[in-house]
C-alpha positions in Angstrom: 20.0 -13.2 -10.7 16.2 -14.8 -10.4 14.0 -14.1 -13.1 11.5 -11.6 -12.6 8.0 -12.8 -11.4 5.6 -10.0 -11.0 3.6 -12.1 -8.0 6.9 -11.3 -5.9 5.8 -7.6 -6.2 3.9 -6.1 -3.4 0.5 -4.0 -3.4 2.5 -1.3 -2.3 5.5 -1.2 -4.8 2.4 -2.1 -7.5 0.5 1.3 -5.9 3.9 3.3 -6.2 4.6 2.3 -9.7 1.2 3.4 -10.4 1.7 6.6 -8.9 4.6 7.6 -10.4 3.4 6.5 -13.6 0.5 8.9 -13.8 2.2 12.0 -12.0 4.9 11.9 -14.9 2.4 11.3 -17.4 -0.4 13.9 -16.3 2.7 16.6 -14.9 4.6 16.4 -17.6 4.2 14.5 -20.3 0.7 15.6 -21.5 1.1 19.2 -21.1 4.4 18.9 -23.4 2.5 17.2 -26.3 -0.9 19.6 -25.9 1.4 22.7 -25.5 0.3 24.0 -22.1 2.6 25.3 -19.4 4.2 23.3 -16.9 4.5 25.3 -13.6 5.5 24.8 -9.6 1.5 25.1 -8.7 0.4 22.2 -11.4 3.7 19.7 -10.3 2.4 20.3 -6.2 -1.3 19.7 -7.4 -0.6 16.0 -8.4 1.2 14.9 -5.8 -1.4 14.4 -3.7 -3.7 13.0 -6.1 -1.4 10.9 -7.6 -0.5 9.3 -4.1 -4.3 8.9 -3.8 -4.6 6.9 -7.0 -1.6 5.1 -6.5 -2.7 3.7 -3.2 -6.1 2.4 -4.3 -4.9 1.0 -8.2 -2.3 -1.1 -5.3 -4.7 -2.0 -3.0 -6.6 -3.2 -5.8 -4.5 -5.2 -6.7 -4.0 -7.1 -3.3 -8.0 -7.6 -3.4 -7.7 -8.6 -7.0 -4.6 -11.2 -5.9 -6.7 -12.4 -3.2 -9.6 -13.3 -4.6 -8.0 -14.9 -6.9 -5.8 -17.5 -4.4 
């Protein structure tokens, strides 16, 4: 097995990471530890959003990449 080298990751898999990151976090997560309620309208709400925010933190990251080459 090859060690991990996170420049072999591309902008999308970076966007997707991102993505799921922040639905779990913002769905789920957050509401547990502030005590609200999690329902079906608030998990369908992020979805989109978190797909939105996913796409540009990873093509960020291609622009960041590069400028940087």
């Amino acid at each position: 097995m090859s060690k991990y080298d996170a420049n072999n990751i591309t902008w999308k898999q970076h966007g997707i990471g991102f993505g799921v990151f922040i639905y779990i976090l913002n769905t789920f997560v957050i509401p547990y530890f502030s005590g609200q309620e999690v329902t079906l309208e608030s998990i369908l709400f992020m979805i989109p959003i978190c797909i939105a925010a996913g796409f540009a933190f990873g093509r960020f990251r291609k622009w960041q990449a590069e400028r940087n080459n």
